[in-house]
OpenMM code with the backbone's topology and positions (N, CA, C; nanometers):
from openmm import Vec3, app, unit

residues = "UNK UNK UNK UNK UNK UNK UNK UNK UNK UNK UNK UNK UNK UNK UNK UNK UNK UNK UNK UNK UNK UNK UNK UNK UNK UNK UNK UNK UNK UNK UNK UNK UNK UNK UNK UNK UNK UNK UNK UNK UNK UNK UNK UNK UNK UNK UNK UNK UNK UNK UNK UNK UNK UNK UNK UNK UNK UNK UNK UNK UNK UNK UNK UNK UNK UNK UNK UNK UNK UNK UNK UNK UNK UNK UNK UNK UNK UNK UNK UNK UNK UNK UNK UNK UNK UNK UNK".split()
positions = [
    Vec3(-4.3028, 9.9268, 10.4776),
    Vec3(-4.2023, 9.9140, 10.5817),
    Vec3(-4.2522, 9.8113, 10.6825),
    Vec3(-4.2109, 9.7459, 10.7071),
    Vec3(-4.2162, 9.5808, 10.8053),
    Vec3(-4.1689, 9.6719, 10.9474),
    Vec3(-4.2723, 9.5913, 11.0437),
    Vec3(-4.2907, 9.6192, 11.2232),
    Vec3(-4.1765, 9.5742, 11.2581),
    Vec3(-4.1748, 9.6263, 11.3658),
    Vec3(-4.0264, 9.5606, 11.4220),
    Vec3(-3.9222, 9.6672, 11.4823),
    Vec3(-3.8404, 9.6007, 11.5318),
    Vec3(-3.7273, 9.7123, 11.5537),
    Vec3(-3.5845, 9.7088, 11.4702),
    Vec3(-3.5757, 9.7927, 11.3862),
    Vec3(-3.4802, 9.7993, 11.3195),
    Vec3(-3.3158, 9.8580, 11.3465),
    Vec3(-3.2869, 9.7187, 11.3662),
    Vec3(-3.1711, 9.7443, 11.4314),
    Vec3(-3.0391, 9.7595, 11.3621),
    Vec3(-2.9977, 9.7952, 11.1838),
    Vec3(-2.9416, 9.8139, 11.0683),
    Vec3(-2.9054, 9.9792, 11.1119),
    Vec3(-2.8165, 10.0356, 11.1393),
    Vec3(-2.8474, 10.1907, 11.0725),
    Vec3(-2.8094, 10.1695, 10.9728),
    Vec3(-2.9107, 10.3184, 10.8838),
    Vec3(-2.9225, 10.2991, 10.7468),
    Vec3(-2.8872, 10.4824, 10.7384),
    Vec3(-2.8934, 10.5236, 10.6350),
    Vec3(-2.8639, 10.6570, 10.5538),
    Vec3(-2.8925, 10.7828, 10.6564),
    Vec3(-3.0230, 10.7744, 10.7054),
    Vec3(-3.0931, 10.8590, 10.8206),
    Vec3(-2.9616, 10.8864, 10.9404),
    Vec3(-2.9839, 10.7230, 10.9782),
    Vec3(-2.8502, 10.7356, 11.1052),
    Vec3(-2.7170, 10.7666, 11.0796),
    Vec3(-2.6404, 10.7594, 10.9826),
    Vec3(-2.5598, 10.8003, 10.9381),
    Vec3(-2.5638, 10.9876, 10.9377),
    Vec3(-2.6560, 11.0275, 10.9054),
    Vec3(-2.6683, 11.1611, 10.8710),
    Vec3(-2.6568, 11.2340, 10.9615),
    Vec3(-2.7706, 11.1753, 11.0797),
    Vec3(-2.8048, 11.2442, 11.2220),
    Vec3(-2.6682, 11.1892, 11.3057),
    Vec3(-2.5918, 11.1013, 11.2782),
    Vec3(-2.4543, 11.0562, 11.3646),
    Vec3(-2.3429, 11.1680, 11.3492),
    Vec3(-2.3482, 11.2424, 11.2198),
    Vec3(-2.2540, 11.3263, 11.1598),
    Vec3(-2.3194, 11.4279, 11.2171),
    Vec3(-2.4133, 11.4817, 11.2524),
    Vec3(-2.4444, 11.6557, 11.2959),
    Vec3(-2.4024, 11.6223, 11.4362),
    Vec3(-2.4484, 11.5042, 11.5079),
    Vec3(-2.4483, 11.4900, 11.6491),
    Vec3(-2.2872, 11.4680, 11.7014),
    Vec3(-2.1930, 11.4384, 11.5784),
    Vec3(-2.0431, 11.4203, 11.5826),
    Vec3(-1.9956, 11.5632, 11.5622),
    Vec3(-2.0305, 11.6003, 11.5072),
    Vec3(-2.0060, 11.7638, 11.4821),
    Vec3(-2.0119, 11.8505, 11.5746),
    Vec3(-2.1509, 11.8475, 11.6433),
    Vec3(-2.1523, 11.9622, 11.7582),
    Vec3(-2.0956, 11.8533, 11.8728),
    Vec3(-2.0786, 11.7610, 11.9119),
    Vec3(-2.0073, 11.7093, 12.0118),
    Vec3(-1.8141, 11.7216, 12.0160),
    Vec3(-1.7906, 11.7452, 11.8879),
    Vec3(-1.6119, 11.7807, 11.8828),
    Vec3(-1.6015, 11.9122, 11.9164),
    Vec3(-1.7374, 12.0168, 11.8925),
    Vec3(-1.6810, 12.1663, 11.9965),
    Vec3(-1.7708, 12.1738, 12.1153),
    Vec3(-1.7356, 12.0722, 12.2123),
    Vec3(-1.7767, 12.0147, 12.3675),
    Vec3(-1.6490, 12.0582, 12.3904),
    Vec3(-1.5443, 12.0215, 12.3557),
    Vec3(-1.4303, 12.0150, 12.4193),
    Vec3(-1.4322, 11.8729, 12.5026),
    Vec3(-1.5296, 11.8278, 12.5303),
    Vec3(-1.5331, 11.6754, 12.6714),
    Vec3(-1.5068, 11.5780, 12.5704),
    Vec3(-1.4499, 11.4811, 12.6432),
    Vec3(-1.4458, 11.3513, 12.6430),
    Vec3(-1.5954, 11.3388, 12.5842),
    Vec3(-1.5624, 11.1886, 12.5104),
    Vec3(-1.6977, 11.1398, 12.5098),
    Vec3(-1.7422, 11.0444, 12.6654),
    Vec3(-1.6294, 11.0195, 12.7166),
    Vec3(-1.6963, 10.9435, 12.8925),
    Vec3(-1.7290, 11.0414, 12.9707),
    Vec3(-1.6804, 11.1637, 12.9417),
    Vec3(-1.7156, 11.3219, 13.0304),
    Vec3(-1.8813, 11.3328, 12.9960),
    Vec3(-1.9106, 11.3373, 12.8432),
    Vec3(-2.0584, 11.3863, 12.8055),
    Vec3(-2.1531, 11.2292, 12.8265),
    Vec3(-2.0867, 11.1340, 12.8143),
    Vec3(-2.1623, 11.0088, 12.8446),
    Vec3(-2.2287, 10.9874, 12.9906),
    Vec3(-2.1334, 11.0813, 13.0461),
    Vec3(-2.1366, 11.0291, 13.2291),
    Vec3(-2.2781, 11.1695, 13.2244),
    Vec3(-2.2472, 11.2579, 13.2015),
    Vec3(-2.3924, 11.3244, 13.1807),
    Vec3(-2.4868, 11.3401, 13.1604),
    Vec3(-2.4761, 11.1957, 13.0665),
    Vec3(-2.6365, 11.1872, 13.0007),
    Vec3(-2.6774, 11.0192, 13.0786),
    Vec3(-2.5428, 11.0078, 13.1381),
    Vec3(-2.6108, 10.8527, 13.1758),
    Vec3(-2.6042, 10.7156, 13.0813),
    Vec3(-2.5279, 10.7256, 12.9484),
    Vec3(-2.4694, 10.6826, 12.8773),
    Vec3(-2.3406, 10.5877, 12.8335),
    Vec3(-2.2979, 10.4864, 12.8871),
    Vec3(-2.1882, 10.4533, 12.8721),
    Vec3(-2.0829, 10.5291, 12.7227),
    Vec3(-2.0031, 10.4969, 12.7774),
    Vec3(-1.8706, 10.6056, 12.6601),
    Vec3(-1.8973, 10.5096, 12.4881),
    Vec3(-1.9055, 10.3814, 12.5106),
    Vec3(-1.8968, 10.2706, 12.4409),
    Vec3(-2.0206, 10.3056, 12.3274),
    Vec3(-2.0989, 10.2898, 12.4068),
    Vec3(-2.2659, 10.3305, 12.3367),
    Vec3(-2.2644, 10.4909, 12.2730),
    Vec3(-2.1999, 10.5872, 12.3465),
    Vec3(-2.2184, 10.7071, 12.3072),
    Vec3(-2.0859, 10.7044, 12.1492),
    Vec3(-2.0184, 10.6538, 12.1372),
    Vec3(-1.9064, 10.5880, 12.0358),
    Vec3(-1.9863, 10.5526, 11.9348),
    Vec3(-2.0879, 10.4492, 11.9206),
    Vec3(-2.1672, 10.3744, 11.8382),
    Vec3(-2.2270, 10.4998, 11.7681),
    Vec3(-2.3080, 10.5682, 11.8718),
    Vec3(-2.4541, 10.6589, 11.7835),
    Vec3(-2.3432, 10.7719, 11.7274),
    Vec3(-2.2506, 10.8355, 11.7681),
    Vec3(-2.1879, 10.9388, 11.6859),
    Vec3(-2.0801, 10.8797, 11.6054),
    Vec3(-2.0935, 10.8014, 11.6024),
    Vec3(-2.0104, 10.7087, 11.4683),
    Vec3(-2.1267, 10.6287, 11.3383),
    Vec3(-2.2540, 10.6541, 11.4353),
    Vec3(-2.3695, 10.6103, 11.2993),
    Vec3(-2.3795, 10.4699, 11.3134),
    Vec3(-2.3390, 10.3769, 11.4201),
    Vec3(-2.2768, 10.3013, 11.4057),
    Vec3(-2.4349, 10.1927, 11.4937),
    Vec3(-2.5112, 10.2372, 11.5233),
    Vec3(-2.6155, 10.1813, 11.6428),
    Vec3(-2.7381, 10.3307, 11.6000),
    Vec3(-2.8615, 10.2571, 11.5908),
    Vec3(-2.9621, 10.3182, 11.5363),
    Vec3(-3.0169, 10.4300, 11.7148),
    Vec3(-3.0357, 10.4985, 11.6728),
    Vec3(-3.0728, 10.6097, 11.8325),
    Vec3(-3.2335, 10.5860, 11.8172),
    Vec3(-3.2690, 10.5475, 11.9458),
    Vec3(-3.3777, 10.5474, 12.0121),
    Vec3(-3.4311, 10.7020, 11.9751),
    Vec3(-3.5798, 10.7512, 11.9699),
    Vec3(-3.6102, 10.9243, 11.9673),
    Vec3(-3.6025, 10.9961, 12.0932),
    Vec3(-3.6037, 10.8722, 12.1991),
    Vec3(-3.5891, 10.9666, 12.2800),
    Vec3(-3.4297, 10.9837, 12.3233),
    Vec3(-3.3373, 10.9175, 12.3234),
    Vec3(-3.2386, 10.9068, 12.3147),
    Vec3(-3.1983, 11.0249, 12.2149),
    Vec3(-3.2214, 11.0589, 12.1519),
    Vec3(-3.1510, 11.1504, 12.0330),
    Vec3(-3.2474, 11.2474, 12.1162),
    Vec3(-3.3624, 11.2907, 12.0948),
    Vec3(-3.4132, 11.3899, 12.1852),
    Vec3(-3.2961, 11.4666, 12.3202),
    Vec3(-3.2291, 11.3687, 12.3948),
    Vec3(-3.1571, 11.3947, 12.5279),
    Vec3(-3.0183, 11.4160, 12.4615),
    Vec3(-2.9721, 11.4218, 12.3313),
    Vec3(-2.8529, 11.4358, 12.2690),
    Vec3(-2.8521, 11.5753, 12.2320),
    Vec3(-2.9740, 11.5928, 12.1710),
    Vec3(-2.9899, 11.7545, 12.0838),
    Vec3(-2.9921, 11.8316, 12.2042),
    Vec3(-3.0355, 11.7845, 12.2921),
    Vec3(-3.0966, 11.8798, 12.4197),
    Vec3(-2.9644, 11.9412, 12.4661),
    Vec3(-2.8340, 11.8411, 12.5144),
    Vec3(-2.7571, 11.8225, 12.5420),
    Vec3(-2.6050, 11.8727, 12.4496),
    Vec3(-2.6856, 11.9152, 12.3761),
    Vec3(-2.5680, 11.9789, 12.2435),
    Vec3(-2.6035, 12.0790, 12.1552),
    Vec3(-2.7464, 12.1198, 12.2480),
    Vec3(-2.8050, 12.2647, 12.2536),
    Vec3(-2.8264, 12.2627, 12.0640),
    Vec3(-2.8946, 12.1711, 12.0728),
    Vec3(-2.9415, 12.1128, 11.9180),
    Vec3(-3.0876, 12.1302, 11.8974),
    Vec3(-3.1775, 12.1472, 11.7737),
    Vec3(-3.2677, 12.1349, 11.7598),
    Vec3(-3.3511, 11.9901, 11.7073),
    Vec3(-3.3568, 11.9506, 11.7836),
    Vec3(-3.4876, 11.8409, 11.7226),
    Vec3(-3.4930, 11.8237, 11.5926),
    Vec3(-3.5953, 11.9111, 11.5844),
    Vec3(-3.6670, 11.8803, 11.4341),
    Vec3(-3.5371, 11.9428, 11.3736),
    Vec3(-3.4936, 12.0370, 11.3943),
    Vec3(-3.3442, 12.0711, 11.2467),
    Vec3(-3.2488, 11.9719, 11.2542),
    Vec3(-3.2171, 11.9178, 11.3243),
    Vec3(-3.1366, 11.8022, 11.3015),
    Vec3(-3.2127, 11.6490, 11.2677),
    Vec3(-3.3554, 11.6640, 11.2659),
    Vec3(-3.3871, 11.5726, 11.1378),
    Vec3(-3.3975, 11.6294, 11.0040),
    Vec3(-3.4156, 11.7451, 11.0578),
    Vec3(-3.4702, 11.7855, 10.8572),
    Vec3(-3.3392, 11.8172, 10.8013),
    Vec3(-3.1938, 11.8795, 10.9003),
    Vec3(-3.0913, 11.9045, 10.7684),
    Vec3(-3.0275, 11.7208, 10.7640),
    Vec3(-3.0152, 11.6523, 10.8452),
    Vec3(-3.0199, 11.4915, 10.7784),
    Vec3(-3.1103, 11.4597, 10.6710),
    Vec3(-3.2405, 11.4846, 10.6703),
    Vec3(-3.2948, 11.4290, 10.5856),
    Vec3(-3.2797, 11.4506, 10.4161),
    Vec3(-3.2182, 11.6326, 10.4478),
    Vec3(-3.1949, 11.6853, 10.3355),
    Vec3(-3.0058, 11.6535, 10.2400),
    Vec3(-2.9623, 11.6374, 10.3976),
    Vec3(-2.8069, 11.5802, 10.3536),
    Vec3(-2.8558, 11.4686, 10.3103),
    Vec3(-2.9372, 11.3764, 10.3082),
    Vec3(-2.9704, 11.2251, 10.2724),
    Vec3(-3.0015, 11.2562, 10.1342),
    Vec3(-3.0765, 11.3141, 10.1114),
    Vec3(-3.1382, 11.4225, 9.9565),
    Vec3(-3.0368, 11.4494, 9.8626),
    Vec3(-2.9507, 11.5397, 9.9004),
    Vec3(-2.8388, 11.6012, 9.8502),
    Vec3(-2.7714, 11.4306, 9.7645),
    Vec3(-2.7392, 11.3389, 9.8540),
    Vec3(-2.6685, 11.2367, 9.8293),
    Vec3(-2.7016, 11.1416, 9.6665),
    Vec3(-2.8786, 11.1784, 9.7092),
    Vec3(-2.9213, 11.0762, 9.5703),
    Vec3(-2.9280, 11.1899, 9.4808),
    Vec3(-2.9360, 11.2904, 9.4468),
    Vec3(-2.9542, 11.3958, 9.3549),
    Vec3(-2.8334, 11.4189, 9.2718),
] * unit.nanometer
topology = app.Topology()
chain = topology.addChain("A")
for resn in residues:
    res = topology.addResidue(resn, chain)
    for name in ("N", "CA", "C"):
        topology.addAtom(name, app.Element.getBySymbol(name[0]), res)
């Protein structure tokens, strides 16, 4: 894997965009309601739950937190929905 910042989302972000789209549609808020909360423009918060813009860790860290999410389970059931896909 080559240094750098990888700015492509790839399979991962896709995965973790779909759990983080999931528990954000039973918010009931706006996405400019939960954006203005985290300090987020609406635009940017659009990108990462659309898979669409790769999430910083700590950035996704302040998402799970924020959507009363787990960390590490929302990498490991992505990693395993990523699994599921090639199998």
């Amino acid at each position: 894997m080559g240094a750098g910042r990888n700015t492509q989302p790839g399979a991962l972000t896709r995965a973790i965009a779909t759990i983080l789209n999931d528990a954000f549609l039973e918010l009931l808020q706006t996405q400019q309601q939960f954006g203005q909360t985290l300090r987020i423009p609406q635009s940017t918060l659009s990108n990462y739950l659309r898979g669409h813009t790769v999430i910083d860790i700590e950035v996704l860290a302040a998402l799970c937190k924020a959507l009363d999410l787990d960390l590490v389970n929302v990498i490991e059931t992505a990693v395993a929905n990523i699994d599921s896909d090639f199998n």
